[in-house]
ZADO-1210 file (C-alpha; in nm, 4 decimals, padded with zeros to 6 digits):
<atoms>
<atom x="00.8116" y="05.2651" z="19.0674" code="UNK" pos="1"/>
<atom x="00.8717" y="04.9553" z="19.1907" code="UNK" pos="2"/>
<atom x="00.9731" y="04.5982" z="19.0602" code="UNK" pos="3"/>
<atom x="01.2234" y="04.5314" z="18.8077" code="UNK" pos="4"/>
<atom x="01.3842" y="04.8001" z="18.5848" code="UNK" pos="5"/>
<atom x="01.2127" y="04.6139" z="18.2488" code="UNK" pos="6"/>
<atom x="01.1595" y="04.8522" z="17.9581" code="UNK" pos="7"/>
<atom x="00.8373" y="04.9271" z="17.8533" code="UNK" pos="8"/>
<atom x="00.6622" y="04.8383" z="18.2058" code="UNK" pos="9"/>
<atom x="00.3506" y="05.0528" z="18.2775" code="UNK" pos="10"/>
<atom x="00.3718" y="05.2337" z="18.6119" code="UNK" pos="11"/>
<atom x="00.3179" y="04.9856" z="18.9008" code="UNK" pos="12"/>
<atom x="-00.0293" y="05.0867" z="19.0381" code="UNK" pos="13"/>
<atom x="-00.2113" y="04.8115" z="19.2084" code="UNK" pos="14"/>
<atom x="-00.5304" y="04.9781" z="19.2641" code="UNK" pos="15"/>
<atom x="-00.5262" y="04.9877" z="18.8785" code="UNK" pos="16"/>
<atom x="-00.6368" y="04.5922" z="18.9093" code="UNK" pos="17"/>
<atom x="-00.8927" y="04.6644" z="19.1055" code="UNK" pos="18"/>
<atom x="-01.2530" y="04.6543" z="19.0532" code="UNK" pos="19"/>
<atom x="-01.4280" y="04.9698" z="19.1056" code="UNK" pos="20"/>
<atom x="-01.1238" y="05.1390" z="19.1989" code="UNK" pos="21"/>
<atom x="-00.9940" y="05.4619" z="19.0698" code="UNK" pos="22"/>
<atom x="-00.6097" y="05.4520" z="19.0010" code="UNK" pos="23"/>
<atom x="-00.4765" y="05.6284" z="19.3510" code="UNK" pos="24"/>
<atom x="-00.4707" y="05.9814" z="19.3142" code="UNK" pos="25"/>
<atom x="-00.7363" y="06.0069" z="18.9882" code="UNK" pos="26"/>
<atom x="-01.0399" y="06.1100" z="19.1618" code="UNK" pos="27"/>
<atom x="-00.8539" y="06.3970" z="19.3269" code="UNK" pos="28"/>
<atom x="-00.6492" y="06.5062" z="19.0267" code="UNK" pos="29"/>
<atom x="-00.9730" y="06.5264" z="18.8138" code="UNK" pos="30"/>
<atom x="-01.1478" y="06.7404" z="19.0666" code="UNK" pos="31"/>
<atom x="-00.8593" y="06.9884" z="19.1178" code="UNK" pos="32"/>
<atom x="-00.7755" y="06.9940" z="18.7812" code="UNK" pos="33"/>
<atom x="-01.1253" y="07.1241" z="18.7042" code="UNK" pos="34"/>
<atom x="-01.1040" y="07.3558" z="19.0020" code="UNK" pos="35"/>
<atom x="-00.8046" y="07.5010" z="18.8308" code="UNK" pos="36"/>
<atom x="-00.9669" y="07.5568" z="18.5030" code="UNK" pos="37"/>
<atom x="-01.2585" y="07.7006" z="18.6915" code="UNK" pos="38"/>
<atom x="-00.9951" y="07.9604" z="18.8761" code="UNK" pos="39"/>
<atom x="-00.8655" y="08.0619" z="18.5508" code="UNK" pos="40"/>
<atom x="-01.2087" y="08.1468" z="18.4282" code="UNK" pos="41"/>
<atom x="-01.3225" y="08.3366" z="18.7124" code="UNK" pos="42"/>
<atom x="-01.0289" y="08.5521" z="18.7288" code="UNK" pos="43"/>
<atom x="-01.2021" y="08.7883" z="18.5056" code="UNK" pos="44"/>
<atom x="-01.0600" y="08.6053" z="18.2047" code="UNK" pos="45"/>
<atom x="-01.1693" y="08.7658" z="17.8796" code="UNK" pos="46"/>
<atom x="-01.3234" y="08.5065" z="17.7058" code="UNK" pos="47"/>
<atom x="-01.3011" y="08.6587" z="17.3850" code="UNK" pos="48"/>
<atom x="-00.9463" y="08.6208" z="17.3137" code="UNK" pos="49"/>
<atom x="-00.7850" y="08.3482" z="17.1110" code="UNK" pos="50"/>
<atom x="-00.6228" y="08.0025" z="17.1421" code="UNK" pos="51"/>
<atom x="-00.2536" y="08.0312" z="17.0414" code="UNK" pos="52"/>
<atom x="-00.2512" y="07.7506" z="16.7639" code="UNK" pos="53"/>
<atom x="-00.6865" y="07.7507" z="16.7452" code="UNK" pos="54"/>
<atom x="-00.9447" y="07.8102" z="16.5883" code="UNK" pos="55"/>
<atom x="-01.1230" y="07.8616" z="16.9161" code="UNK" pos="56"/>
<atom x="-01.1248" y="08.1713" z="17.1759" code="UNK" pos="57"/>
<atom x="-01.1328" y="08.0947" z="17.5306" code="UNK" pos="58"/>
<atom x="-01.5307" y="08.1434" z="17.5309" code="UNK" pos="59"/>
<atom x="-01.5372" y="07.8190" z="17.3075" code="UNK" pos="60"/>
<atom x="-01.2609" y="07.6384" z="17.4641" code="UNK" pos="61"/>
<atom x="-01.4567" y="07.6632" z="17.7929" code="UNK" pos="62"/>
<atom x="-01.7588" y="07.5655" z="17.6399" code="UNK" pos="63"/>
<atom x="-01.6455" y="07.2594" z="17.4625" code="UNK" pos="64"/>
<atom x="-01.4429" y="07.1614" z="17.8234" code="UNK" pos="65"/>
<atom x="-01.8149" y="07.2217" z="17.9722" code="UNK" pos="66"/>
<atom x="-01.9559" y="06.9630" z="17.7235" code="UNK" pos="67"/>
<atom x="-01.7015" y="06.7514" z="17.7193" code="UNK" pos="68"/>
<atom x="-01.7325" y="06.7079" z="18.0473" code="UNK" pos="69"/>
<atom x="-02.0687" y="06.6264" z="18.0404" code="UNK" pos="70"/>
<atom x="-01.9888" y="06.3609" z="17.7922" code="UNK" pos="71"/>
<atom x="-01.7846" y="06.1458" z="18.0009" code="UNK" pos="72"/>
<atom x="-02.0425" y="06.2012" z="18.2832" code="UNK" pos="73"/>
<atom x="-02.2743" y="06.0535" z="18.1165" code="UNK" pos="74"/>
<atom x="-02.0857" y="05.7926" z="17.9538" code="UNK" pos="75"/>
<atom x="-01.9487" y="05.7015" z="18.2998" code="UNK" pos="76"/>
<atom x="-02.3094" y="05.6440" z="18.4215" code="UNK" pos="77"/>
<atom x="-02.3972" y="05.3911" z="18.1230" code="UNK" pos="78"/>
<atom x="-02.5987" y="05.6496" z="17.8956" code="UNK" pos="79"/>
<atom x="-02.5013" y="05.5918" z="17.5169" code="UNK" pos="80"/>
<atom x="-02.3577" y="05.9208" z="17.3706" code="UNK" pos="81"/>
<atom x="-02.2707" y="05.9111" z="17.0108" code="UNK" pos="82"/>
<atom x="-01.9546" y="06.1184" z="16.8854" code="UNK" pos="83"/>
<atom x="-01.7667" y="06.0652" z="16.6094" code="UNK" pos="84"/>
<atom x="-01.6192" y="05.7602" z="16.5057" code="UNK" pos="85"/>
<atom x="-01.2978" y="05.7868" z="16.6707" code="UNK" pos="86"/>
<atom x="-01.0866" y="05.9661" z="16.3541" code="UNK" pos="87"/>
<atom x="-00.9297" y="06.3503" z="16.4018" code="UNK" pos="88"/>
<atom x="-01.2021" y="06.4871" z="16.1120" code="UNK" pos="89"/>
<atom x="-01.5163" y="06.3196" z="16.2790" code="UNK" pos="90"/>
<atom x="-01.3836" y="06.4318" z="16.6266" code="UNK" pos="91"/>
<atom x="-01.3362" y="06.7837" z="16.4824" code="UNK" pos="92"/>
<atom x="-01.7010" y="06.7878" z="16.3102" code="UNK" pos="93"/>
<atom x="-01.8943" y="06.6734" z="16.6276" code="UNK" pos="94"/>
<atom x="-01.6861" y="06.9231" z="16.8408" code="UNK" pos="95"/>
<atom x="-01.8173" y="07.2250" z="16.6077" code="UNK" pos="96"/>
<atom x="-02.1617" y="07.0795" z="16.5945" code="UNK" pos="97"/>
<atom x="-02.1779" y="07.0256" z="16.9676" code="UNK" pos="98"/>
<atom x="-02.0450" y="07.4304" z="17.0067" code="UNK" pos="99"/>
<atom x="-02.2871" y="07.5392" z="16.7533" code="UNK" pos="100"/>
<atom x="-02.5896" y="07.4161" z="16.9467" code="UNK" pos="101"/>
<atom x="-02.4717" y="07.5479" z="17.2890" code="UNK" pos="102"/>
<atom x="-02.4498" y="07.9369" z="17.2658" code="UNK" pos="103"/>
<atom x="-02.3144" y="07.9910" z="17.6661" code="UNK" pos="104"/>
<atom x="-01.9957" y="08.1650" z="17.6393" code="UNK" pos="105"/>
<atom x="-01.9437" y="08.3619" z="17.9778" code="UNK" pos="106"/>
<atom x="-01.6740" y="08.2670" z="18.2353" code="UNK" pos="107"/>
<atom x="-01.9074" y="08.1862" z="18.5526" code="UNK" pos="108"/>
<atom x="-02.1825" y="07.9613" z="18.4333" code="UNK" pos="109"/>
<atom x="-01.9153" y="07.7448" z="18.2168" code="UNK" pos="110"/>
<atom x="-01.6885" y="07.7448" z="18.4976" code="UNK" pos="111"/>
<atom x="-01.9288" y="07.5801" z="18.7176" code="UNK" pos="112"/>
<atom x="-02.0606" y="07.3737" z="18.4535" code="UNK" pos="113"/>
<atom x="-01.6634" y="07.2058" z="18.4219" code="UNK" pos="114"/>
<atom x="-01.6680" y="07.1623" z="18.7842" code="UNK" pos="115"/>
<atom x="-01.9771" y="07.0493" z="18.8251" code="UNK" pos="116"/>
<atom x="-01.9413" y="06.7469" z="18.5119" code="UNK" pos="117"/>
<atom x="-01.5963" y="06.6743" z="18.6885" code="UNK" pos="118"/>
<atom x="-01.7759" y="06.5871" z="18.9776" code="UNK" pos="119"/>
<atom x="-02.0863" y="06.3514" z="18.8113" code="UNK" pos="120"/>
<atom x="-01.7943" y="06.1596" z="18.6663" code="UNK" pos="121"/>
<atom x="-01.7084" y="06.0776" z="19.0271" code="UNK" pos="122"/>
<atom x="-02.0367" y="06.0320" z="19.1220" code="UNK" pos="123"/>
<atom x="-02.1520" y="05.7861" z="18.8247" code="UNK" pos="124"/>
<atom x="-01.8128" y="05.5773" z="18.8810" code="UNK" pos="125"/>
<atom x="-01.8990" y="05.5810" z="19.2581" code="UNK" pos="126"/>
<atom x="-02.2580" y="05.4610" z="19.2509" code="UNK" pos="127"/>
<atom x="-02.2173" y="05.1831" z="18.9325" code="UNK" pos="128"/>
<atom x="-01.8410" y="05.0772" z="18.8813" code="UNK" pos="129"/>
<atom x="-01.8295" y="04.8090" z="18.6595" code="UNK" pos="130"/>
<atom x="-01.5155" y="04.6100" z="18.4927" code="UNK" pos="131"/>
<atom x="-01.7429" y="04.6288" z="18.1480" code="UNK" pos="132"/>
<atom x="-01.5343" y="04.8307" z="17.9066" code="UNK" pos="133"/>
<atom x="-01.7516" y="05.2176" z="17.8005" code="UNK" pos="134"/>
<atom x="-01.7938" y="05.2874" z="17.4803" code="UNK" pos="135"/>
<atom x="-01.6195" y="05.6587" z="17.3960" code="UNK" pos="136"/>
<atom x="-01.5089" y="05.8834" z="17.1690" code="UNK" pos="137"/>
<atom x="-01.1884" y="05.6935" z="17.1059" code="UNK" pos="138"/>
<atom x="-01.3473" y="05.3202" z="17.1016" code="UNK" pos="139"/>
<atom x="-01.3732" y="05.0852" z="17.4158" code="UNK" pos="140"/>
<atom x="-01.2157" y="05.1838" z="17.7608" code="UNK" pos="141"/>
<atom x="-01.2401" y="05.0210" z="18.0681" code="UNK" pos="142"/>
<atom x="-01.4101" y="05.2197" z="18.2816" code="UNK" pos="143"/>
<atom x="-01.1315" y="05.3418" z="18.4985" code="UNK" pos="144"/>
<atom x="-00.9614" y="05.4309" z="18.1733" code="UNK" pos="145"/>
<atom x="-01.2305" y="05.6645" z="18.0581" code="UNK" pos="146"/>
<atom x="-01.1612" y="05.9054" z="18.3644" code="UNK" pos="147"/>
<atom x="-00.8168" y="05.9158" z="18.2870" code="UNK" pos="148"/>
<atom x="-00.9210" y="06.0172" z="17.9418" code="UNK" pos="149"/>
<atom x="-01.1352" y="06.2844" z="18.0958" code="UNK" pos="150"/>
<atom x="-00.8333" y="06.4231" z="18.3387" code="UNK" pos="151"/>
<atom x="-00.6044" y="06.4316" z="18.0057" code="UNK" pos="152"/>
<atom x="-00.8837" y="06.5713" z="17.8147" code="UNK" pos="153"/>
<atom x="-00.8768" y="06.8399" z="18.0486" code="UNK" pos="154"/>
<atom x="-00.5196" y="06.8843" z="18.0957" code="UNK" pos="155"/>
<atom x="-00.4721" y="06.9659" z="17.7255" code="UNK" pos="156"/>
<atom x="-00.7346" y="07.2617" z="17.7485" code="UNK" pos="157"/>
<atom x="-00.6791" y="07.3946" z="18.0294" code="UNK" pos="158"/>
<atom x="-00.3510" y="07.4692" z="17.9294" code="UNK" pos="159"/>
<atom x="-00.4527" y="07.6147" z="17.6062" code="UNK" pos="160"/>
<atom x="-00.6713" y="07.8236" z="17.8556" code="UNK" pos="161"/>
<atom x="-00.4299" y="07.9233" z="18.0842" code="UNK" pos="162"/>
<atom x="-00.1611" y="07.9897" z="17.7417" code="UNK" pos="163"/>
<atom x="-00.4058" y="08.2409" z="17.6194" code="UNK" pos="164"/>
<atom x="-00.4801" y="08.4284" z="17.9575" code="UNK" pos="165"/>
<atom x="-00.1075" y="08.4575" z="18.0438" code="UNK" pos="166"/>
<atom x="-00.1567" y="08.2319" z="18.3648" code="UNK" pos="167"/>
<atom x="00.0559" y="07.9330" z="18.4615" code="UNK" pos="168"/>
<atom x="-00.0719" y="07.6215" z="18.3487" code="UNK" pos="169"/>
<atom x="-00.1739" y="07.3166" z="18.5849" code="UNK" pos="170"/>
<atom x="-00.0179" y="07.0168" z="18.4793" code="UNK" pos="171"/>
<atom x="00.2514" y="06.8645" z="18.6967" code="UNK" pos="172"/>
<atom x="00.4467" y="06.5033" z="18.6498" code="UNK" pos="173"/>
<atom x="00.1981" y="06.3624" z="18.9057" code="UNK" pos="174"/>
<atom x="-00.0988" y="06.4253" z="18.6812" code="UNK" pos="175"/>
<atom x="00.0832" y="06.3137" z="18.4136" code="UNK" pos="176"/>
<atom x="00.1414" y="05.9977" z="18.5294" code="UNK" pos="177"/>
<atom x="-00.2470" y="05.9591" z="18.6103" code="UNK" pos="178"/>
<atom x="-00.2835" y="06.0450" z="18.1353" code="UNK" pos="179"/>
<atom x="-00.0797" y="05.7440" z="18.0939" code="UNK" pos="180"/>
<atom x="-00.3682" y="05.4769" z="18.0932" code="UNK" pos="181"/>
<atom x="-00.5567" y="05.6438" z="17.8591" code="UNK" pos="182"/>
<atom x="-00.2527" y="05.7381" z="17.6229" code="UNK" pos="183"/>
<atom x="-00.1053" y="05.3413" z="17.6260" code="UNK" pos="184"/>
<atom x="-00.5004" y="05.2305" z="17.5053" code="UNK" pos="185"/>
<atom x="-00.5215" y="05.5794" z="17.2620" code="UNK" pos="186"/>
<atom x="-00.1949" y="05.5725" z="17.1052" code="UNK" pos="187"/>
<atom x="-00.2383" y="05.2374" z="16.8619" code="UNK" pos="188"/>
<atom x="-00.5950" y="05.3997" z="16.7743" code="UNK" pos="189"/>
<atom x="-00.4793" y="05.7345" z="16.6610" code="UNK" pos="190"/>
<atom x="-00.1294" y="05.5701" z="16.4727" code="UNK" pos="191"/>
<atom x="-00.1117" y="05.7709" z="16.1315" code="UNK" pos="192"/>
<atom x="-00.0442" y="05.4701" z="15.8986" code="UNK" pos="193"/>
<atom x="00.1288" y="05.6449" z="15.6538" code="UNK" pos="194"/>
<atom x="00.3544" y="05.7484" z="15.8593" code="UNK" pos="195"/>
<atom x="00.4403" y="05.3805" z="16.0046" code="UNK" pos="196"/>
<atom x="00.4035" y="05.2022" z="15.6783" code="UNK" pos="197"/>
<atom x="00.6520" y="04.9504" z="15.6698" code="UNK" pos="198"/>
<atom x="00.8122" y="05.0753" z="15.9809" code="UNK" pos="199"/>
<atom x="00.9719" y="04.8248" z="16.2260" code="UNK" pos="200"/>
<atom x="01.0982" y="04.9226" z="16.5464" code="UNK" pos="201"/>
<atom x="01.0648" y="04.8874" z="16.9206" code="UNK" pos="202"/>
<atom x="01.0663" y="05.1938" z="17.1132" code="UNK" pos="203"/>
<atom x="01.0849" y="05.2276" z="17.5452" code="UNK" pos="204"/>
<atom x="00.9681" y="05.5545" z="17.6427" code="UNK" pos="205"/>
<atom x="01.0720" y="05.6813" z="18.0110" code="UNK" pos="206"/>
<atom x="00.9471" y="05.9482" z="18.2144" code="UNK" pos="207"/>
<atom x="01.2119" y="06.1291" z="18.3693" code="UNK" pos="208"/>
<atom x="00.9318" y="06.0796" z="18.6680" code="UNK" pos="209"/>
<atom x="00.9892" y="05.7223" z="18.6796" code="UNK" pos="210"/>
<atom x="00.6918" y="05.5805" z="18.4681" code="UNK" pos="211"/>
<atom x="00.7775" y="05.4055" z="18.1352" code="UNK" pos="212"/>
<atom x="00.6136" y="05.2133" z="17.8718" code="UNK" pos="213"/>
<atom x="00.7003" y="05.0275" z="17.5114" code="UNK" pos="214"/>
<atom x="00.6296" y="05.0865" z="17.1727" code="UNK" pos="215"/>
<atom x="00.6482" y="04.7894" z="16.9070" code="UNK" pos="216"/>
<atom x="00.5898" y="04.8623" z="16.5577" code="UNK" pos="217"/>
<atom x="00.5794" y="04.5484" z="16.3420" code="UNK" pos="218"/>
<atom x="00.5304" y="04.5810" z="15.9651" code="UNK" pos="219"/>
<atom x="00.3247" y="04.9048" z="16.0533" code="UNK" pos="220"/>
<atom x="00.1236" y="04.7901" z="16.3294" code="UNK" pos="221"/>
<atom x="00.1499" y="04.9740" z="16.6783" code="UNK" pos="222"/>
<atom x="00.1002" y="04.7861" z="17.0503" code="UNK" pos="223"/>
<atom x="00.1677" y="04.9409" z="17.3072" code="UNK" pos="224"/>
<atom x="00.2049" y="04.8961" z="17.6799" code="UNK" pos="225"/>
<atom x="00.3950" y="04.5369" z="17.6115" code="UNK" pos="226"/>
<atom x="00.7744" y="04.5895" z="17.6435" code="UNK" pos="227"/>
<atom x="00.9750" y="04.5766" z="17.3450" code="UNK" pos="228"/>
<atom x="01.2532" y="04.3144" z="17.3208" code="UNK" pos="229"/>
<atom x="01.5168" y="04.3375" z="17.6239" code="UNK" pos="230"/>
<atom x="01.7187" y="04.5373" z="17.3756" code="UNK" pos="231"/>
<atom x="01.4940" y="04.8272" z="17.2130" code="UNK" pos="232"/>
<atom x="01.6281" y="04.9649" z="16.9469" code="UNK" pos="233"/>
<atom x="01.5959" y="05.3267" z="17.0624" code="UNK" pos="234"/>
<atom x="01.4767" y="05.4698" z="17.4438" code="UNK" pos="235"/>
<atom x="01.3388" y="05.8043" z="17.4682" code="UNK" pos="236"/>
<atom x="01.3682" y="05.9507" z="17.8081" code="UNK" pos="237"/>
<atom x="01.1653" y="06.2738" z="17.8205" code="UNK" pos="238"/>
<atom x="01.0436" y="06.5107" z="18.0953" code="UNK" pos="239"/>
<atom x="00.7150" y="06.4697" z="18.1693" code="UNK" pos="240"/>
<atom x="00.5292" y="06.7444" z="18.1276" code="UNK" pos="241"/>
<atom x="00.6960" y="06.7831" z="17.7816" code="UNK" pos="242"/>
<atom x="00.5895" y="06.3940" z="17.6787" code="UNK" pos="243"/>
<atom x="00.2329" y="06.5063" z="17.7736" code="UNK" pos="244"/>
<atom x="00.2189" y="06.8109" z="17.5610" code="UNK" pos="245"/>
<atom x="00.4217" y="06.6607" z="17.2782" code="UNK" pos="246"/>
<atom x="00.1101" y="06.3740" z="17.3123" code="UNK" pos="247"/>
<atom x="-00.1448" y="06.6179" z="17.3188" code="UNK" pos="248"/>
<atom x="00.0006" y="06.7945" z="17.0414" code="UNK" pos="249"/>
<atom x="00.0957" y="07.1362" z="17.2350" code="UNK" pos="250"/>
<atom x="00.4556" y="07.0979" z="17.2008" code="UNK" pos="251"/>
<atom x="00.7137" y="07.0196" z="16.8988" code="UNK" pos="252"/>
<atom x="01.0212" y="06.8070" z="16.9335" code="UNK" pos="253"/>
<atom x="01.3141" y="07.0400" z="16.8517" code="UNK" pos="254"/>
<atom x="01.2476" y="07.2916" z="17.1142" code="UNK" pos="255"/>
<atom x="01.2263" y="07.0247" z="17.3871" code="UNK" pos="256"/>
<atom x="01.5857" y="06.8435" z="17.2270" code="UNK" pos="257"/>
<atom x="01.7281" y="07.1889" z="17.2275" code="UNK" pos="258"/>
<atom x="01.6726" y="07.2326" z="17.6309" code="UNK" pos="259"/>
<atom x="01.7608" y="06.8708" z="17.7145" code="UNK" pos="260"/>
<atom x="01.4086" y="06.7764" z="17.7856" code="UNK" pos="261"/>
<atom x="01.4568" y="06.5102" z="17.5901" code="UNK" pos="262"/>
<atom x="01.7397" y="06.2356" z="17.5842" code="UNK" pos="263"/>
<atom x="01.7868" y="05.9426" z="17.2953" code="UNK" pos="264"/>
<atom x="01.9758" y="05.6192" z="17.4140" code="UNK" pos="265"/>
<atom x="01.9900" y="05.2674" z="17.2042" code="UNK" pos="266"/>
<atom x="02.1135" y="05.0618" z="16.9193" code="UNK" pos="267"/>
<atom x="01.9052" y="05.3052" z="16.6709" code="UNK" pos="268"/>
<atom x="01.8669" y="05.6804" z="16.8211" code="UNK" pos="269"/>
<atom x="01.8259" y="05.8453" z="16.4655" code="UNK" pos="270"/>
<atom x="01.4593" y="05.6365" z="16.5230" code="UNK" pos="271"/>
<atom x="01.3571" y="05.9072" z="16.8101" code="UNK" pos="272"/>
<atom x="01.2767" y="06.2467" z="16.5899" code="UNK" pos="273"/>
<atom x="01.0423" y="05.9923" z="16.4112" code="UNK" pos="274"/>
<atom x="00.8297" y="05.8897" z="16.6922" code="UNK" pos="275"/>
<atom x="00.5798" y="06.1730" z="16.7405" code="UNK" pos="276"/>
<atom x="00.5163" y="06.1914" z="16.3942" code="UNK" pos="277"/>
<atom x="00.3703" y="05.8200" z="16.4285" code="UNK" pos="278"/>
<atom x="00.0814" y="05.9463" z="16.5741" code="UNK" pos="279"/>
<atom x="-00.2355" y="06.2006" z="16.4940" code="UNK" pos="280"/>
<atom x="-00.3104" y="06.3817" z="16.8433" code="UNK" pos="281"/>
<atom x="-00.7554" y="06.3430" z="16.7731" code="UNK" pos="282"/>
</atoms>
């Protein structure tokens, strides 16, 4: 990263503030990573077995990745898609909808279904980028946003996937660092306000990778990407592969503390085993 060492800075990507510009590296991360998916599929991958920590088997994982997929394709080129209102329990219902319509479960044609989706994302953001924000699952993106929703999205099944087939998973601290726009504009959206009732505190989270961003919770209320004060009360450096699957939900806290993939620094580290709790993964 570059620039001055200021808590809670975002990671220092120009092409970010560009107009119909993909954050450097996106477009290639979101086709690999749905190559990779597709591998794990098409190594004769019983689809039949299930999700450690699901409801779902692999058949339906790979079918909800398939229409997911789709979803953001179609989103990215301007075609209104209703789903959900943006909470955990009308996420859930329109995911079990959506899988009880579509009946494909085999490994090839849903394989080439995620690639193929993948790659009308980057076709709709090639032929009509816009700075006009998308309207998604999770509220109002800006447009590159919404495909690093779609490469997190991703990430987060496809290592469910590869968990349940016994296959190393692909996420790696550079594709991590391509989830971070979408997780600074998702976090204050899925905040669980019981949990940060009356809560003050000001949080800088640091990837061990070199990205870093703030957390301010005033009276309850959650922004994030805006430093906290020069002086946070607690800093949370993590490694950052765990932060993603901690985000995503994959991954508890204690086990990660335990290995020293996670480190607590400020005025207040008893705030730190808090922090994930703040938040509902949708």
């Amino acid at each position: 990263m570059a620039g001055q060492d200021v808590p809670g800075a975002l990671p220092d990507r120009q092409d970010e503030d560009v107009p119909g510009k993909l954050p450097d590296g996106l477009a290639a991360a979101i086709r690999e990573t749905a190559g990779d998916i597709a591998a794990l599929l098409r190594q004769d991958a019983d689809m039949g077995l299930p999700i450690p920590g699901s409801e779902w088997n692999v058949g339906e994982a790979a079918a909800h990745l398939a229409q997911a997929n789709e979803l953001m394709a179609d989103i990215a080129a301007g075609q209104a898609r209703s789903y959900g209102d943006g909470t955990p329990q009308s996420l859930a219902a329109a995911n079990e909808r959506a899988l009880a319509e579509f009946d494909e479960r085999r490994a090839e044609p849903l394989a080439a279904m995620i690639v193929a989706q993948a790659d009308a994302y980057l076709k709709a953001w090639d032929e009509g980028a816009t700075e006009e924000s998308v309207v998604t699952p999770l509220g109002p993106m800006a447009p590159a946003v919404l495909g690093s929703y779609l490469l997190t999205h991703m990430l987060g099944h496809g290592y469910d996937l590869a968990r349940a087939l016994g296959r190393p998973h692909m996420i790696d601290r550079a594709r991590v660092e391509l989830t971070l726009p979408f997780l600074v504009t998702a976090m204050p959206r899925v905040t669980d306000t019981s949990r940060t009732a009356g809560l003050t505190a000001g949080y800088a989270i640091r990837l061990w990778s070199g990205a870093r961003f703030g957390v301010t919770v005033i009276n309850g209320a959650v922004s994030v990407g805006s430093p906290p004060s020069a002086r946070p009360d607690c800093t949370i450096l993590i490694e950052p592969v765990t932060f993603l699957l901690m985000a995503l939900g994959r991954r508890g806290q204690w086990n990660a503390l335990a290995r020293g993939h996670i480190l607590v620094r400020g005025r207040k580290p008893w705030l730190a085993p808090r922090f994930p709790a703040l938040f509902k993964a949708p």
